[in-house]
ZAMARGU-4260 file (C-alpha; in steps of 0.2 Angstrom, whole numbers, plus 5000, padded with zeros to 4 digits):
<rodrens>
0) 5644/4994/5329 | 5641/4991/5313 | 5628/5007/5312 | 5640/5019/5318 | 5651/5014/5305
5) 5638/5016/5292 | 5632/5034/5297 | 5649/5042/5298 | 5648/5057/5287 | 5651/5056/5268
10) 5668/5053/5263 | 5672/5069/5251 | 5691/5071/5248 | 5703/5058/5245 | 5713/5060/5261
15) 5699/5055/5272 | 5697/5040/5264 | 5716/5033/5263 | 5715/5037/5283 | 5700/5024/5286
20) 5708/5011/5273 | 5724/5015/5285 | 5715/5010/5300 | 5708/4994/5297 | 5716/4980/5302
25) 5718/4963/5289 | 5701/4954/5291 | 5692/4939/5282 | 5686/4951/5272 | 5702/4956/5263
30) 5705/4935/5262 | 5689/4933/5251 | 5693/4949/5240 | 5709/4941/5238 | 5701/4924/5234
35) 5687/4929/5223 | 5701/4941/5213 | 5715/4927/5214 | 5703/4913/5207 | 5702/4923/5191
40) 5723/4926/5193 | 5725/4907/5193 | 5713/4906/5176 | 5724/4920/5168 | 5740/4911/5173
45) 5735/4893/5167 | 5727/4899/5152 | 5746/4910/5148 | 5753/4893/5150 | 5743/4881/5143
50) 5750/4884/5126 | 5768/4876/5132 | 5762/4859/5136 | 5749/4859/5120 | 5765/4864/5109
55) 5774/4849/5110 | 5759/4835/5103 | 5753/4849/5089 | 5771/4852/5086 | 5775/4835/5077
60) 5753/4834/5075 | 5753/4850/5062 | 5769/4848/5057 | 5774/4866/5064 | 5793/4875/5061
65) 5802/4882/5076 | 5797/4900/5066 | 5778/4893/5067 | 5780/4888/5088 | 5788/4903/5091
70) 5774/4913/5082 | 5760/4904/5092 | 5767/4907/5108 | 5772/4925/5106 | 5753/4930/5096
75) 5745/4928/5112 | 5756/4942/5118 | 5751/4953/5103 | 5734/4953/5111 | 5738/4955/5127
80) 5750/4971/5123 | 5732/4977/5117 | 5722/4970/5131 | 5733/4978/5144 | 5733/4995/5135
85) 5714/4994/5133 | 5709/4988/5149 | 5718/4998/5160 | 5709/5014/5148 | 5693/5002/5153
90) 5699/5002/5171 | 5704/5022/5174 | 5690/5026/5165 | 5672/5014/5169 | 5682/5007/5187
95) 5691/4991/5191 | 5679/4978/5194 | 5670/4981/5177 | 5689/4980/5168 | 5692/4962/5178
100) 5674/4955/5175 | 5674/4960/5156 | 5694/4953/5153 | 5689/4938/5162 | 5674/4936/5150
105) 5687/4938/5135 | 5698/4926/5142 | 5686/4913/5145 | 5674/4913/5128 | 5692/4912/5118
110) 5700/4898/5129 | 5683/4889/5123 | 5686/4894/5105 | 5702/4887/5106 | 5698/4870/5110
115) 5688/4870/5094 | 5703/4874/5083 | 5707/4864/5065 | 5723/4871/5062 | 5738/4881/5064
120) 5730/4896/5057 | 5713/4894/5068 | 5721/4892/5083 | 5735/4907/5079 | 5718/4919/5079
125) 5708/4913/5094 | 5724/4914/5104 | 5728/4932/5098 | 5709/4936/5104 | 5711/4927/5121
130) 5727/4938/5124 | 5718/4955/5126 | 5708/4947/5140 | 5724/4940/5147 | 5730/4955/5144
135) 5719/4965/5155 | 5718/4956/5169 | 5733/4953/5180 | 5739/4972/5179 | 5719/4978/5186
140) 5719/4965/5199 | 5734/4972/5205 | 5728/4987/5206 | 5714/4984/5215 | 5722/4975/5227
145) 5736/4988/5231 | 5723/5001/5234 | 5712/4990/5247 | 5730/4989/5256 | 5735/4999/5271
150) 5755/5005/5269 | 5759/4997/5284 | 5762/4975/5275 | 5758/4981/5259 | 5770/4971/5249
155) 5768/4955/5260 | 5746/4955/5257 | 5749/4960/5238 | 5763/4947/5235 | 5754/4933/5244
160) 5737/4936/5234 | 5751/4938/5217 | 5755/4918/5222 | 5740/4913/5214 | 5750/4918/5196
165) 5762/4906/5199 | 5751/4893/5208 | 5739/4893/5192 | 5757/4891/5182 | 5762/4878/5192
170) 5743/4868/5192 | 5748/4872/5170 | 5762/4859/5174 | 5754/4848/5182 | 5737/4846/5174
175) 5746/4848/5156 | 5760/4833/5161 | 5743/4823/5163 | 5727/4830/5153 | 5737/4831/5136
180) 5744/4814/5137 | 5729/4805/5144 | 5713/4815/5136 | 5721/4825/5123 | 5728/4844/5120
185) 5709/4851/5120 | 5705/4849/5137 | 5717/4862/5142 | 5708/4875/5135 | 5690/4867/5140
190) 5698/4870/5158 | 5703/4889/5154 | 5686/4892/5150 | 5680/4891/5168 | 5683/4908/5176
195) 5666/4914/5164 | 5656/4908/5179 | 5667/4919/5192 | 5663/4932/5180 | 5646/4933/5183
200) 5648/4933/5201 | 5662/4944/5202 | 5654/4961/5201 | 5641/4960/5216 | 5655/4949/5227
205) 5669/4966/5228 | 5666/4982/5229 | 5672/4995/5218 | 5688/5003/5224 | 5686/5019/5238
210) 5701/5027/5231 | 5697/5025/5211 | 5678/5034/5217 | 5684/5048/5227 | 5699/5052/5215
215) 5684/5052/5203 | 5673/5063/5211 | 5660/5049/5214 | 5659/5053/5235 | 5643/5044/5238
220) 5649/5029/5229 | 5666/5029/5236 | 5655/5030/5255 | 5645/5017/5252 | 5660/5005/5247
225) 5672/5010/5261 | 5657/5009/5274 | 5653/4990/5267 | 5671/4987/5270 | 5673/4995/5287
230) 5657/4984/5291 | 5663/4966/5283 | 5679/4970/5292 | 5671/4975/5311 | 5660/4960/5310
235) 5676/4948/5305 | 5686/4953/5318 | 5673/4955/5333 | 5679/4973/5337 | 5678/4992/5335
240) 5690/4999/5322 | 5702/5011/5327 | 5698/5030/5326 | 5701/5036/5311 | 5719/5047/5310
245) 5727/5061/5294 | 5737/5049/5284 | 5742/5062/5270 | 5737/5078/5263 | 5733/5078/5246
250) 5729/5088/5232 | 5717/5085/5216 | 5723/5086/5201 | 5717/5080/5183 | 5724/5066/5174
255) 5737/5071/5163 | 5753/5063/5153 | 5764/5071/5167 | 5760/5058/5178 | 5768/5046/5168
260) 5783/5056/5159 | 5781/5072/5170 | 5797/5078/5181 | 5792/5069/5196 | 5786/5050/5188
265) 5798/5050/5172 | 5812/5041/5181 | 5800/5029/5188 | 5791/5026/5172 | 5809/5020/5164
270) 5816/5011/5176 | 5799/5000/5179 | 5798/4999/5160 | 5815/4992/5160 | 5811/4982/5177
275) 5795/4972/5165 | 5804/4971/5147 | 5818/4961/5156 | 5810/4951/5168 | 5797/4945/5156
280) 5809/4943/5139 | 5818/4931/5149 | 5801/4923/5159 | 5791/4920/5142 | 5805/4919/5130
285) 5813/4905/5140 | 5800/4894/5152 | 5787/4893/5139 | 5800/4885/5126 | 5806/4874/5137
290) 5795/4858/5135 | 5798/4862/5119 | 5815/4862/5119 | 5816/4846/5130 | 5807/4838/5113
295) 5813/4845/5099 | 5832/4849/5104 | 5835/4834/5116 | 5825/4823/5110 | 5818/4816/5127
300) 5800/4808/5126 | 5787/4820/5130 | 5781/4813/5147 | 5799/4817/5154 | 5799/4833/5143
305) 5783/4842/5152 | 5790/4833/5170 | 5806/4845/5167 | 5796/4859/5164 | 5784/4857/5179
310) 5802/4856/5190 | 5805/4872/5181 | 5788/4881/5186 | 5788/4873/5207 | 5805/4879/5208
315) 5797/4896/5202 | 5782/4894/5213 | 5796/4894/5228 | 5803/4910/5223 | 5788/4920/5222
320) 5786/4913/5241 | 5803/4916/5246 | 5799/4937/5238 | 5780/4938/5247 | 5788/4933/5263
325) 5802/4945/5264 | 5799/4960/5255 | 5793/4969/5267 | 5810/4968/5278 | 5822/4968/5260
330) 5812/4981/5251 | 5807/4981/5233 | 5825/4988/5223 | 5837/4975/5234 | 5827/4961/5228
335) 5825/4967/5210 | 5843/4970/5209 | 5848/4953/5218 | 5835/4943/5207 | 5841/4949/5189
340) 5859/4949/5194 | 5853/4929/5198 | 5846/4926/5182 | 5861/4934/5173 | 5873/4922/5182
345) 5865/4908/5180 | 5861/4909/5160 | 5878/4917/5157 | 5886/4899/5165 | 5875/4889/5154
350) 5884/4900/5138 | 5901/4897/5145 | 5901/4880/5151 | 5887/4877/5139 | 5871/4867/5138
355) 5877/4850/5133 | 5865/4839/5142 | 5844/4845/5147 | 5849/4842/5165 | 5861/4855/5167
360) 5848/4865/5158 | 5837/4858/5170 | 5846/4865/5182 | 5849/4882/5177 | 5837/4887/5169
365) 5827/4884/5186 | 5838/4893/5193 | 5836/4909/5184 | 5817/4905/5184 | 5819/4904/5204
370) 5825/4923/5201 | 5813/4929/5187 | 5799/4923/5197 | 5805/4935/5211 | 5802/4950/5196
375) 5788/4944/5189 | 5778/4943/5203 | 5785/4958/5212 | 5783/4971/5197 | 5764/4969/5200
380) 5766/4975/5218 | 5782/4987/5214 | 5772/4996/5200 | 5756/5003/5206 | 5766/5010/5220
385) 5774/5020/5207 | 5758/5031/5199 | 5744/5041/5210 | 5725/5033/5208 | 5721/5046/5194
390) 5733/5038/5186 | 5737/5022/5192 | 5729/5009/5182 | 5734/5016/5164 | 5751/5017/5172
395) 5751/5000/5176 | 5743/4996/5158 | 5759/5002/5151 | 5770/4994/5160 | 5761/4976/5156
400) 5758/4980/5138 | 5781/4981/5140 | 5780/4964/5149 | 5766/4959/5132 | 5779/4964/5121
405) 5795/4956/5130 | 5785/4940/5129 | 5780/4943/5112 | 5797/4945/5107 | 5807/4932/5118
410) 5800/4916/5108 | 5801/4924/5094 | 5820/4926/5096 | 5822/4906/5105 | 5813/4900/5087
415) 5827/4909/5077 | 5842/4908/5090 | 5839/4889/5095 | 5848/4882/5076 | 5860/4891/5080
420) 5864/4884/5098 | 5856/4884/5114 | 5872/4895/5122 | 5867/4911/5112 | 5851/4909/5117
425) 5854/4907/5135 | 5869/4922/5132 | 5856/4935/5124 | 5845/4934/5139 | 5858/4933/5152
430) 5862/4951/5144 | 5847/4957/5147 | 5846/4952/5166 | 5864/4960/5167 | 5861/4977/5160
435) 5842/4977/5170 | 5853/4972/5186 | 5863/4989/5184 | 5848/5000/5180 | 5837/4993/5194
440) 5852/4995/5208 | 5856/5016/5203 | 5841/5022/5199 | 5825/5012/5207 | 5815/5020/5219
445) 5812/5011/5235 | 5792/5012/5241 | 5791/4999/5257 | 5779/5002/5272 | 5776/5021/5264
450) 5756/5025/5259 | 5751/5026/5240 | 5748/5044/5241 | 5765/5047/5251 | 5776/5039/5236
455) 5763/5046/5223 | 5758/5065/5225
</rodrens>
């Protein structure tokens, strides 16, 4: 079985191969691509993080302003605007695997730098560096998981490999409410160093992707891959594949600006920059603060302070579930309207009844971290949906170097908003959601159970 799969003909234009990757059914194979790229996923997520619950001990520790803690959260951001821009470059360019093992590298040698810093100073420049790493992954692994998936339960395979994000968020929470207490801030960054050894691995464990090699011209390549594919999946599920059918026609064309601001993608490049800036200004500018807020503005101890937090991120964690299992049936524009619409209402109550004890903030900022989850997740599906394989992963480096900007901003604003009151803070961001809310509902396009190349001529 295997042998006829192997000695089909070369795979020479692009059409040929989205029909074979639309035939094969989800095998173990597509679980361990998923694993070995979601492994990496959860080191980017925990690393983002991990800078919340080291905040509040060198907060007091350095002595450090609400200027200086929002600076240190948001110059990890500065590099991974950078990262995201670069890598995705890396990615269209040298292919996707090579862009994920070298980010992962970055990540990992800088989250070890980090646990060596001195000082304020020392630690603002390692993170910065560990940023573009940071940066660059997420955004490639997306990619590379959209184009290993058929049409047909696309947003349900990406979503549920996207979980790991919020997993390795999550495991942030619980890890830092113990580690930092018990062994010291250090440790968190020791841990972040890990994924170096996945990196090692990583690039004779997945296969480059078919459709980046044939959209390249690289038919050989792009043969051998999909024929080791075809051949992992037969022998994982015991059975022939189905016969290979025409999915799409499609026509080759160079890469070129117009696939981003062109006629046909211009509307789509807007809106998705719009759906990242928001969804993140509010994720970044708001969650990562919040231990920090429990602290510094409430005054709790700092056990309770990281407990709330760690509510904050499971009751995210549930969102994303709640998106990976449906949006498939909802589609991608209800649920973005529906979750910033959330978030809106539920920051707009907390500026007009007003934040006057950490559990209503508990509360409501959960729930608006319950929707924002749904974006934040979901944008990484939504996105690459949105660009053709020429153009694909530099489209969806711009759109993460927005989300790196958002989340360089939001803290910013929290550490000059907060003296003045948590309710503008909480009214600036619920805003945002409101005005992304309308934009999403008029003008997003809606891509569920349609073949990349069908949204993306």
């Amino acid at each position: 079985m295997s042998d006829a799969i192997l000695t089909r003909p070369a795979c020479s234009k692009v059409d040929d191969v989205v029909a074979r990757i639309e035939r094969l059914p989800i095998s173990l194979w597509h679980v361990k691509a998923r694993v070995v790229v979601g492994v990496a996923t959860f080191f980017d997520a925990f690393d983002g993080l991990a800078i919340a619950f080291v905040l509040p001990v060198l907060a007091p520790l350095w002595k450090l302003t609400p200027p200086q803690i929002g600076l240190m959260i948001s110059v990890g951001y500065v590099g991974q605007l950078v990262g995201a821009l670069f890598f995705g470059w890396v990615a269209q360019r040298y292919g996707r695997v090579k862009a994920m093992v070298w980010s992962v590298l970055v990540l990992s040698i800088m989250s070890l730098a980090c646990a060596f810093a001195w000082n304020y100073e020392s630690l603002l420049v390692f993170r910065a560096i560990q940023g573009i790493g940071l940066g660059g992954e997420v955004p490639i692994a997306a990619v590379y998981i959209s184009e290993i998936a058929k049409a047909k339960g696309r947003g349900r395979f990406v979503l549920l490999y996207e979980l790991i994000f919020p997993i390795g968020l999550v495991s942030a929470g619980f890890l830092g409410s113990w580690i930092v207490p018990t062994f010291g801030w250090q440790y968190m960054f020791v841990i972040g160093a890990l994924p170096a050894i996945l990196a090692v691995f990583m690039q004779r464990l997945l296969p480059e992707s078919p459709r980046w090699l044939a959209a390249r011209g690289r038919d050989q390549e792009a043969e051998a891959a999909l024929a080791h594919i075809e051949a992992e999946t037969a022998r994982a599920t015991g059975a022939a594949l189905p016969p290979v059918q025409p999915v799409v026609v499609t026509h080759e064309k160079p890469a070129s600006w117009a696939d981003l601001f062109g006629p046909h993608y211009l509307r789509r490049t807007l809106v998705v920059w719009t759906i990242w800036f928001s969804a993140f200004i509010v994720t970044f500018g708001l969650v990562v603060w919040v231990p920090t807020m429990y602290r510094t503005v409430f005054h709790l101890p700092l056990a309770q302070s990281l407990q709330y937090g760690l509510i904050t991120q499971i009751v995210g964690l549930f969102g994303t579930l709640t998106c990976a299992l449906t949006i498939d049936r909802v589609g991608r524009r209800p649920w973005f309207a529906v979750a910033f619409a959330g978030v809106a209402l539920a920051l707009g109550s907390l500026w007009l009844f007003g934040a006057s004890s950490p559990e209503r903030v508990l509360v409501l900022v959960s729930t608006a971290f319950f929707c924002s989850s749904v974006l934040s997740i979901g944008i990484y599906l939504y996105t690459p949906e949105l660009y053709p394989t020429r153009a694909r992963a530099i489209g969806v480096g711009a759109g993460g170097a927005w989300r790196n900007l958002a989340s360089m901003i939001g803290p910013t604003m929290v550490g000059m908003m907060i003296a003045g009151g948590l309710e503008n803070v909480f009214l600036a961001f619920g805003a945002v959601a409101a005005v992304a809310c309308v934009i999403v509902a008029i003008f997003a396009v809606e891509t569920k159970g349609r073949v990349l190349e069908d949204i993306s001529p």
